[in-house]
C-alpha beads as a LAMMPS data file, in Angstrom:
LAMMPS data file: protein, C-alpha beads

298 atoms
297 bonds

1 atom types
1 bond types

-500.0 500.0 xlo xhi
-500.0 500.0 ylo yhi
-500.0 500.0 zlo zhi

Masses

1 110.0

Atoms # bond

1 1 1 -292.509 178.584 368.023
2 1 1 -291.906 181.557 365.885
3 1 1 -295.439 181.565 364.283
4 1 1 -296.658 181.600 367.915
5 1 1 -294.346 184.056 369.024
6 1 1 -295.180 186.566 366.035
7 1 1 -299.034 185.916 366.896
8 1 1 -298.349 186.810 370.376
9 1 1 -296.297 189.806 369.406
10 1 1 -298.663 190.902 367.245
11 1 1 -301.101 190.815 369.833
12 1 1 -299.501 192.173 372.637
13 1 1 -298.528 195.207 369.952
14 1 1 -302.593 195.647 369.514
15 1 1 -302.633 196.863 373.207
16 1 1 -301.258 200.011 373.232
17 1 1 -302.356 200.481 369.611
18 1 1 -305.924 200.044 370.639
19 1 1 -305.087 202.745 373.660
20 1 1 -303.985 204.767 370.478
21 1 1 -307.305 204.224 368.564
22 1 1 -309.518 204.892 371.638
23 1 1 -308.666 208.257 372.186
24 1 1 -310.719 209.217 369.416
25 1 1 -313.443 206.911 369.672
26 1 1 -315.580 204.530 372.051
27 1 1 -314.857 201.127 372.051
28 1 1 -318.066 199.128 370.394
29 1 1 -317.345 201.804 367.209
30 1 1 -313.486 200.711 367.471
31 1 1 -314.706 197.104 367.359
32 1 1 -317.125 197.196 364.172
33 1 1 -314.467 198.893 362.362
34 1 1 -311.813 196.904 363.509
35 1 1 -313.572 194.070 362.772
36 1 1 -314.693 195.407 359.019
37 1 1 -311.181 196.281 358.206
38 1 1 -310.452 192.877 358.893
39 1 1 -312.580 191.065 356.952
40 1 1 -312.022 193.297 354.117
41 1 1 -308.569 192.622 354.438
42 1 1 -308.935 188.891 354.376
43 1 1 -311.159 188.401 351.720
44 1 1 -308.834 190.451 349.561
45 1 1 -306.082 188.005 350.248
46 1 1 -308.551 184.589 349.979
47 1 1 -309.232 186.801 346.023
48 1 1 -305.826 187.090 345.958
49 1 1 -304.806 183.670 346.971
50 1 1 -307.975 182.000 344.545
51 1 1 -308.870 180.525 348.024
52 1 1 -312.676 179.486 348.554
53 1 1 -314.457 182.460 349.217
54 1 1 -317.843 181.052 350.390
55 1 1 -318.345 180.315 353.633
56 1 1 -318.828 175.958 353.592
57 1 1 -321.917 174.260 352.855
58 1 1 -324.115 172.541 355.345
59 1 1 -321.488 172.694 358.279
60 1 1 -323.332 174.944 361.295
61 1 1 -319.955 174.507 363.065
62 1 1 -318.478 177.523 361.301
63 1 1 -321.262 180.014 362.477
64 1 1 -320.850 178.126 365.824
65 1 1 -317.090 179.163 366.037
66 1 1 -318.163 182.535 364.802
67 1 1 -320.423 183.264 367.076
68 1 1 -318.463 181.701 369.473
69 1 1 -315.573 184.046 368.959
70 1 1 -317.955 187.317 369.314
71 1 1 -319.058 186.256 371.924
72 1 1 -315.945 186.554 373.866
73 1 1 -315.501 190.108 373.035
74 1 1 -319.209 190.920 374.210
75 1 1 -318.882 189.849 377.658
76 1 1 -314.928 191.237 377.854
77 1 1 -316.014 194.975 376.771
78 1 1 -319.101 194.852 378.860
79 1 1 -316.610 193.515 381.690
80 1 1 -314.409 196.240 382.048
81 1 1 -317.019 198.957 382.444
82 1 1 -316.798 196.913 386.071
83 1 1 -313.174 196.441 386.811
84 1 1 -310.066 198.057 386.695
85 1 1 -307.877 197.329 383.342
86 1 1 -305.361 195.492 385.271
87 1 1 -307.297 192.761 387.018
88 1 1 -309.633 192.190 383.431
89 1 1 -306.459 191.532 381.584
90 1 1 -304.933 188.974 384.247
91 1 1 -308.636 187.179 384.431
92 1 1 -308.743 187.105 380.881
93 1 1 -305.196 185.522 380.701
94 1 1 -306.607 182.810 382.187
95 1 1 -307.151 181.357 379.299
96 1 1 -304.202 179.565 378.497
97 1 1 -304.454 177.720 381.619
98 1 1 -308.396 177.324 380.953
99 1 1 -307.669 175.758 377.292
100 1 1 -305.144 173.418 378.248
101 1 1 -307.795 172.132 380.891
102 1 1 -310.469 171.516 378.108
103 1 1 -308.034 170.153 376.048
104 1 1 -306.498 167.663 378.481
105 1 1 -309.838 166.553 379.633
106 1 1 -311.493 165.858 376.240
107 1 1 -308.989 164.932 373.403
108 1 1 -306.770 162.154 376.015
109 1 1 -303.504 163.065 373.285
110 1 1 -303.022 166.261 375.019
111 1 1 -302.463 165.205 378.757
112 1 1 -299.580 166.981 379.982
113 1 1 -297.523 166.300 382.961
114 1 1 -296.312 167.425 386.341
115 1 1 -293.515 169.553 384.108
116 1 1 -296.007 171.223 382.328
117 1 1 -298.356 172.239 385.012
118 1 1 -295.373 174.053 386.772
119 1 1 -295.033 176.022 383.972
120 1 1 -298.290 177.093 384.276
121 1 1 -297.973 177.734 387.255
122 1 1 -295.098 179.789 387.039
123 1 1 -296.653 182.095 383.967
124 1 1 -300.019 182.568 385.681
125 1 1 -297.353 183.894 389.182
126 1 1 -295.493 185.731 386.582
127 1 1 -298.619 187.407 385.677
128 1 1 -300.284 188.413 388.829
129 1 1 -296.244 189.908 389.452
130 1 1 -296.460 191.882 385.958
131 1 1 -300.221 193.428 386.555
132 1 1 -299.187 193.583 390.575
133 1 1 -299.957 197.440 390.889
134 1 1 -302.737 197.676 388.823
135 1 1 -304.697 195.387 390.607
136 1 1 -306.284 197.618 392.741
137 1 1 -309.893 197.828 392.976
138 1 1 -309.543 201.728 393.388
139 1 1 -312.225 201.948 396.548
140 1 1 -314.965 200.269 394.213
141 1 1 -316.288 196.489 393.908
142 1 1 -315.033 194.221 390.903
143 1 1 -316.404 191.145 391.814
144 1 1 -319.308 191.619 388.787
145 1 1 -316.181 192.769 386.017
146 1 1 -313.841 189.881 387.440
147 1 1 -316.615 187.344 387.242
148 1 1 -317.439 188.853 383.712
149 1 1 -313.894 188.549 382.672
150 1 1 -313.464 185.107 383.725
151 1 1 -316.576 184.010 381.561
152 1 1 -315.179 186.126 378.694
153 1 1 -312.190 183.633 378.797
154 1 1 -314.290 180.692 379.030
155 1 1 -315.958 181.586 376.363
156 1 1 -312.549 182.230 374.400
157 1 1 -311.077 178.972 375.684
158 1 1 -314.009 176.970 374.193
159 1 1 -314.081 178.542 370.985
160 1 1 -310.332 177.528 370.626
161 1 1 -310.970 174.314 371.228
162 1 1 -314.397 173.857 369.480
163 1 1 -312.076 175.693 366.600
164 1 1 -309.361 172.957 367.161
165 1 1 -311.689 169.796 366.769
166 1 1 -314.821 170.587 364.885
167 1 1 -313.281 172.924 362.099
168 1 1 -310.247 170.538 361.170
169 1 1 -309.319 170.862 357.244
170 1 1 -311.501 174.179 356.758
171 1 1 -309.355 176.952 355.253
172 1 1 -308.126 179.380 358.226
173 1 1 -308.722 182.574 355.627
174 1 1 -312.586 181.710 355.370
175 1 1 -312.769 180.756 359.075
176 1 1 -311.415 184.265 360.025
177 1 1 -312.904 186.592 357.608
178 1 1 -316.575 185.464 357.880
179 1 1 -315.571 185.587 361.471
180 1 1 -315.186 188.883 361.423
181 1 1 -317.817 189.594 359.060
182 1 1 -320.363 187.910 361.557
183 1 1 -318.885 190.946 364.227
184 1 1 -319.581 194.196 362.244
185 1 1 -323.539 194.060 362.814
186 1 1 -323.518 193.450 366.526
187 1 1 -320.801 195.796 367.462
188 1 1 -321.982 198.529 364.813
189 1 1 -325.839 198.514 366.636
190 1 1 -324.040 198.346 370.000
191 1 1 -322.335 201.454 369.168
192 1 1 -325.285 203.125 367.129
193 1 1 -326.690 202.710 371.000
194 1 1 -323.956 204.457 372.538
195 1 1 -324.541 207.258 369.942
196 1 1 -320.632 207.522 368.463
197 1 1 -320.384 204.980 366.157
198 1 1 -318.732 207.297 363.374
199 1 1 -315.183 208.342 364.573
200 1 1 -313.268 211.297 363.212
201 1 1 -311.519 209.177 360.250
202 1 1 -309.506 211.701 359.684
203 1 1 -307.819 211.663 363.524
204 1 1 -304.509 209.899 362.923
205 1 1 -305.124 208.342 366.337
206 1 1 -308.156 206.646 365.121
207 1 1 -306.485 205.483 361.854
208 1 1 -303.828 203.892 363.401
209 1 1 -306.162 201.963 365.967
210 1 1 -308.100 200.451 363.339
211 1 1 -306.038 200.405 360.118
212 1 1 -303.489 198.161 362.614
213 1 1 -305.862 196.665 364.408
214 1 1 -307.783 195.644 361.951
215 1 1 -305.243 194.293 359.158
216 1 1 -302.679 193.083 361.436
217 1 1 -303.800 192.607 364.683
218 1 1 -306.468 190.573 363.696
219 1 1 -306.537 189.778 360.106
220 1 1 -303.274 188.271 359.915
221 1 1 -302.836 187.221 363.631
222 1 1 -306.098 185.532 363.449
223 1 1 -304.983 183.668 360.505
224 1 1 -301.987 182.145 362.201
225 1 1 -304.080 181.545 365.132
226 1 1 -306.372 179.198 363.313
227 1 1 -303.827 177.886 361.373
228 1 1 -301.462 177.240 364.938
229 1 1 -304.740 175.660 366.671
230 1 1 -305.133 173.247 363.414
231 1 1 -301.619 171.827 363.585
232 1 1 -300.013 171.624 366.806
233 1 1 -301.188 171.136 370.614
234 1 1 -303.635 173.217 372.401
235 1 1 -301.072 172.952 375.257
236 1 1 -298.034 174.258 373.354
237 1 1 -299.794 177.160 371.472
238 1 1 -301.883 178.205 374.397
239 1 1 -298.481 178.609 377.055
240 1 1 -297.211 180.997 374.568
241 1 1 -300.411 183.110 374.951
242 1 1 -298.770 184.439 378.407
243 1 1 -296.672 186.316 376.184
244 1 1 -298.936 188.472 375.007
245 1 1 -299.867 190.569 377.907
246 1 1 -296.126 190.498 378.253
247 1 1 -295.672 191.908 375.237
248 1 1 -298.452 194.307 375.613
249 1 1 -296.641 195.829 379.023
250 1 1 -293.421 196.012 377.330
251 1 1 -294.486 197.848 374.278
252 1 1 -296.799 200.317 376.086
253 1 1 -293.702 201.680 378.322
254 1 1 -291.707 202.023 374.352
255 1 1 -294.639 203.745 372.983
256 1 1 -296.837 205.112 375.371
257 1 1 -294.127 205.770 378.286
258 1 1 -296.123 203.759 380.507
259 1 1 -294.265 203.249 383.695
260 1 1 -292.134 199.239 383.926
261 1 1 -291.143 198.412 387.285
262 1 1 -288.513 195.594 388.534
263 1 1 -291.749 193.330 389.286
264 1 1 -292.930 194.009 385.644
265 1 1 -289.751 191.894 384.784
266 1 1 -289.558 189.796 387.519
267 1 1 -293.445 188.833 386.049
268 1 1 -291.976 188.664 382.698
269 1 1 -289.355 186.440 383.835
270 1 1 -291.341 184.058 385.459
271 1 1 -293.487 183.587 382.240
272 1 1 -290.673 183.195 379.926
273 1 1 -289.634 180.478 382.403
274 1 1 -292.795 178.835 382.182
275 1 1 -293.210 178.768 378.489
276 1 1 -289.506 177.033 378.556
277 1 1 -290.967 174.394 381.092
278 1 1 -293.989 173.801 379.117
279 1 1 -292.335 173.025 375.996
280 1 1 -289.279 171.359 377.402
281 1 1 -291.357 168.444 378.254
282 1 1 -293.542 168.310 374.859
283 1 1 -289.671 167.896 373.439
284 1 1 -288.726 165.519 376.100
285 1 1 -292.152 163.628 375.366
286 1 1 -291.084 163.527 371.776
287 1 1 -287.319 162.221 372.320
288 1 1 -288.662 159.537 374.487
289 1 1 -291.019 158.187 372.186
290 1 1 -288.006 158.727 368.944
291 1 1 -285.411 156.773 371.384
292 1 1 -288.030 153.913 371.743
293 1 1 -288.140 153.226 368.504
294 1 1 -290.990 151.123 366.373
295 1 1 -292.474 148.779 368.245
296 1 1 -291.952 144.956 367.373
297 1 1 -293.431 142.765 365.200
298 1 1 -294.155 139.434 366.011

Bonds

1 1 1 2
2 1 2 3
3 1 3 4
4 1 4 5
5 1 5 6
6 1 6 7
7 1 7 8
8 1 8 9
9 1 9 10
10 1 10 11
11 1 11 12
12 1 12 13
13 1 13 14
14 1 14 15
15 1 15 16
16 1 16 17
17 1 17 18
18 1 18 19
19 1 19 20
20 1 20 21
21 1 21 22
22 1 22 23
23 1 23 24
24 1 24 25
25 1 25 26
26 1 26 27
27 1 27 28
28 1 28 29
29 1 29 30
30 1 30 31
31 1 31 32
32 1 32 33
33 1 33 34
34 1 34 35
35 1 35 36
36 1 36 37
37 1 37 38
38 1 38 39
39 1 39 40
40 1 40 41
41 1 41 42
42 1 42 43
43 1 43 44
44 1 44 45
45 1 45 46
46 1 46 47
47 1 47 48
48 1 48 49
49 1 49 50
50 1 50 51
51 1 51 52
52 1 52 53
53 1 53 54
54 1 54 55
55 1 55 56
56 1 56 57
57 1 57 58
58 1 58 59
59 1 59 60
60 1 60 61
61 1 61 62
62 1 62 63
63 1 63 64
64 1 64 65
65 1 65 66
66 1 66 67
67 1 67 68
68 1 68 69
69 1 69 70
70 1 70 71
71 1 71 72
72 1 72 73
73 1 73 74
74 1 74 75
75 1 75 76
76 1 76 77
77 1 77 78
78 1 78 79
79 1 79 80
80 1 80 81
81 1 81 82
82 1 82 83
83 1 83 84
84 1 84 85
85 1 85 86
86 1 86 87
87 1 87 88
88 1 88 89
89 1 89 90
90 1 90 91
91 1 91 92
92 1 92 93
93 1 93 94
94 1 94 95
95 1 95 96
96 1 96 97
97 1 97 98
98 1 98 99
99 1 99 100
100 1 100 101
101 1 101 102
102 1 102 103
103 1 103 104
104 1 104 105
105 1 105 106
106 1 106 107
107 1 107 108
108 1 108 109
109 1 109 110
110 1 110 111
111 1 111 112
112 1 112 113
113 1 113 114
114 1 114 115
115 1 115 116
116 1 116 117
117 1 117 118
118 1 118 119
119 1 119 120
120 1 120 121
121 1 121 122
122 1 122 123
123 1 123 124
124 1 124 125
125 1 125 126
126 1 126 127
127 1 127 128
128 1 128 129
129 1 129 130
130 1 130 131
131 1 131 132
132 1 132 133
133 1 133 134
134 1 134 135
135 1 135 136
136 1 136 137
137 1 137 138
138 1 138 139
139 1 139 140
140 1 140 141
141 1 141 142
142 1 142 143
143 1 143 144
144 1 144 145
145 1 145 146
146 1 146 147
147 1 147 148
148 1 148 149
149 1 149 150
150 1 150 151
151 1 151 152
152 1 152 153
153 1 153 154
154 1 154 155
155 1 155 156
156 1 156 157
157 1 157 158
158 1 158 159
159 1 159 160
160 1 160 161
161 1 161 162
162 1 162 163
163 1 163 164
164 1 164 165
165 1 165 166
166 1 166 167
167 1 167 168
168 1 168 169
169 1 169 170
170 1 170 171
171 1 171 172
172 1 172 173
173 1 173 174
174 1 174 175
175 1 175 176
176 1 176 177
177 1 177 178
178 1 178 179
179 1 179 180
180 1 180 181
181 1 181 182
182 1 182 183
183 1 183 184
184 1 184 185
185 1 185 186
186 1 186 187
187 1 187 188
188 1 188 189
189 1 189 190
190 1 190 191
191 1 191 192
192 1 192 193
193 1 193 194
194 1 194 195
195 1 195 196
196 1 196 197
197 1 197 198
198 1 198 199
199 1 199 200
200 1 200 201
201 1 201 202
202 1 202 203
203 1 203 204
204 1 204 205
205 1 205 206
206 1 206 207
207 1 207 208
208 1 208 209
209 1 209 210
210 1 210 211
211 1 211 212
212 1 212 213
213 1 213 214
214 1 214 215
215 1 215 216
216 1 216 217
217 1 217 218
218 1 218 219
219 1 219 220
220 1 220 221
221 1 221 222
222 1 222 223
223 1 223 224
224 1 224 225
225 1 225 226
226 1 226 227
227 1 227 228
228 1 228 229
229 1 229 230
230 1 230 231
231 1 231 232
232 1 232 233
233 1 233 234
234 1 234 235
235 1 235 236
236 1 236 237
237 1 237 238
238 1 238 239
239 1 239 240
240 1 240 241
241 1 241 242
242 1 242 243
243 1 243 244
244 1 244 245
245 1 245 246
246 1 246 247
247 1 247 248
248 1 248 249
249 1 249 250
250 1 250 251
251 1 251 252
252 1 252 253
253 1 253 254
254 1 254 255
255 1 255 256
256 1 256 257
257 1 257 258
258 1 258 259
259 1 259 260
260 1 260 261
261 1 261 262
262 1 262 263
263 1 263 264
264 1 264 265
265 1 265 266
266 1 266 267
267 1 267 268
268 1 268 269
269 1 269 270
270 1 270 271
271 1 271 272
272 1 272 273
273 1 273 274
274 1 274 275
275 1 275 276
276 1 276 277
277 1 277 278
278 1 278 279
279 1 279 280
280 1 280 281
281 1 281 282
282 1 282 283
283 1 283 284
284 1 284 285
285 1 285 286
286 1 286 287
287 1 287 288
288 1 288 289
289 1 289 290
290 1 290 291
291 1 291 292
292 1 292 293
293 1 293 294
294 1 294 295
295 1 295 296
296 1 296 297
297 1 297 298
C-alpha cells in the first residue's frame, strides 16, 4: 500500500508538473525528452545496480509490452486535441476499472466480489464528482477525443496485464528503460512534424517538466509500477490508480492555484472510500482462508 500510494503520488505530482513543462514547449517534444531522460536515468541505476543491461534474448514479449506501452500515449495525446482536459482524464481513469475486468476474466485467482465492485463503483462516482465542472464540452463535439481516450486506456489496461503475465521474473529496470528507449524515436519524428521539437533548455519551466518528469515521474514510478504489477493483484494495485487524478487535482490547486471546490472533495472522498472497500475484502479474503486453516489429510 505505500509503494502504490508513492506511485500514485508521484503520478498525480507529474500533472501539474507537466502543465509546468508545457508552457515552454509542445507536447510530442515534452514526450521524447521526457521519455530520454528516463531511460538515461534508468540505465544509470541498472550500471549502478550491476543489473542486466541488455534487453532479454529471444523473448518478443518485451518489445510487445514496449510497444504496447507507447502506444497508449499515442492515441491519449492525439485524443485531447478532441476533448476537453477534464472529460480525457476521467475516460482515461477508466482504467482501473478496465484492468480489473481483464484480470478477473482471464487469470480466475483474481475474481473479486460484490465488495469490491462497490468500490469501484464508488471511485469511478467519486471521479465524475472531482472532474464535475470540467466536463463540459465547451459548445464543440467530443465524441471522437472521448472515444480516443477510452481506447488509450484499453490499450493501457492491456499492457498492464500483458506486463503482469507474460513478463513474470524479467527485471522491472530493463523492462522500463528499454521501454522508454523504444519512445524517443516516435515521439521525437512526431514532434520534428510539428516543427518544435527543440525547447528552450534553458526555460526553467521546461527543465522542471522534463528533468521531473522524466527521472521521477516515470523512471522511478515506472519502476515500482512493474515491480507492483509483478507481485501483488491487478485488482489491488489498479483501485489505488483512482488516486492519482486525485492527487493530480489536489496538487495543482497547491502549486498552480487551480480552483478546489466542495465536490472536488466530496469526489475525493468517495474514492478514498472505494479504495478502503476494495482492499477491505482482499484482507477479509485473506483472514478467511488463514482462519480455515490447512486442509486435512486423510
Amino acid at each position: 500500500m505505500l509503494l502504490i500510494g508513492a506511485v500514485t503520488f508521484l503520478w498525480g505530482l507529474s500533472f501539474p508538473v507537466a502543465k509546468i513543462g508545457l508552457r515552454g514547449m509542445e507536447p510530442f517534444t515534452f514526450l521524447w525528452l521526457r521519455s530520454l531522460v528516463s531511460a538515461l536515468t534508468v540505465f544509470v541505476w541498472i550500471v549502478w545496480r550491476r543489473g542486466p543491461l541488455l534487453p532479454p534474448r529471444g523473448n518478443p514479449d518485451f518489445w510487445w509490452n514496449a510497444a504496447l506501452h507507447n502506444l497508449n500515449f499515442l492515441i491519449f495525446y492525439h485524443a485531447v486535441k478532441y476533448t476537453t482536459a477534464g472529460r480525457a482524464s476521467l475516460f482515461l481513469y477508466t482504467q482501473p476499472i478496465l484492468l480489473t475486468a481483464f484480470a478477473a476474466y482471464f487469470l480466475p485467482e483474481e475474481r473479486i466480489g460484490r465488495r469490491a465492485v462497490l468500490g469501484f463503483a464508488a471511485s469511478a462516482g467519486g471521479l465524475v464528482l472531482l472532474f464535475s465542472d470540467r466536463l463540459s464540452s465547451e459548445g464543440g463535439a467530443t465524441w471522437a477525443g472521448d472515444a480516443l481516450t477510452l481506447l488509450a486506456a484499453v490499450a493501457w489496461s492491456s499492457q498492464c496485464l500483458f506486463l503482469k503475465v507474460r513478463l513474470k521474473g524479467v527485471d522491472p529496470f530493463r523492462i522500463t528503460a528499454w521501454t522508454q528507449a523504444m519512445a524517443v524515436p516516435p515521439f521525437l519524428l512526431l514532434a520534428m512534424g510539428w516543427g518544435k521539437w527543440w525547447p528552450d533548455v534553458t526555460d526553467p519551466d521546461v527543465l522542471t517538466g522534463v528533468l521531473y518528469s522524466g527521472m521521477v515521474g516515470t523512471g522511478l514510478a515506472m519502476v515500482l509500477w512493474v515491480r507492483l504489477l509483478a507481485e501483488y493483484p491487478a485488482g489491488r494495485v489498479s483501485a489505488f490508480m483512482f488516486l492519482t487524478p486525485v492527487f493530480g487535482v489536489f496538487l495543482g490547486a497547491l502549486m498552480l492555484a487551480e480552483p478546489l471546490t466542495a465536490l472536488m472533495l466530496g469526489g475525493a472522498a468517495l474514492v478514498a472510500a472505494g479504495i478502503y472497500l476494495v482492499n477491505s475484502e482482499g484482507a477479509r479474503g485473506r483472514a478467511g482462508r488463514s482462519s480455515a486453516g490447512p486442509p486435512s489429510g486423510r
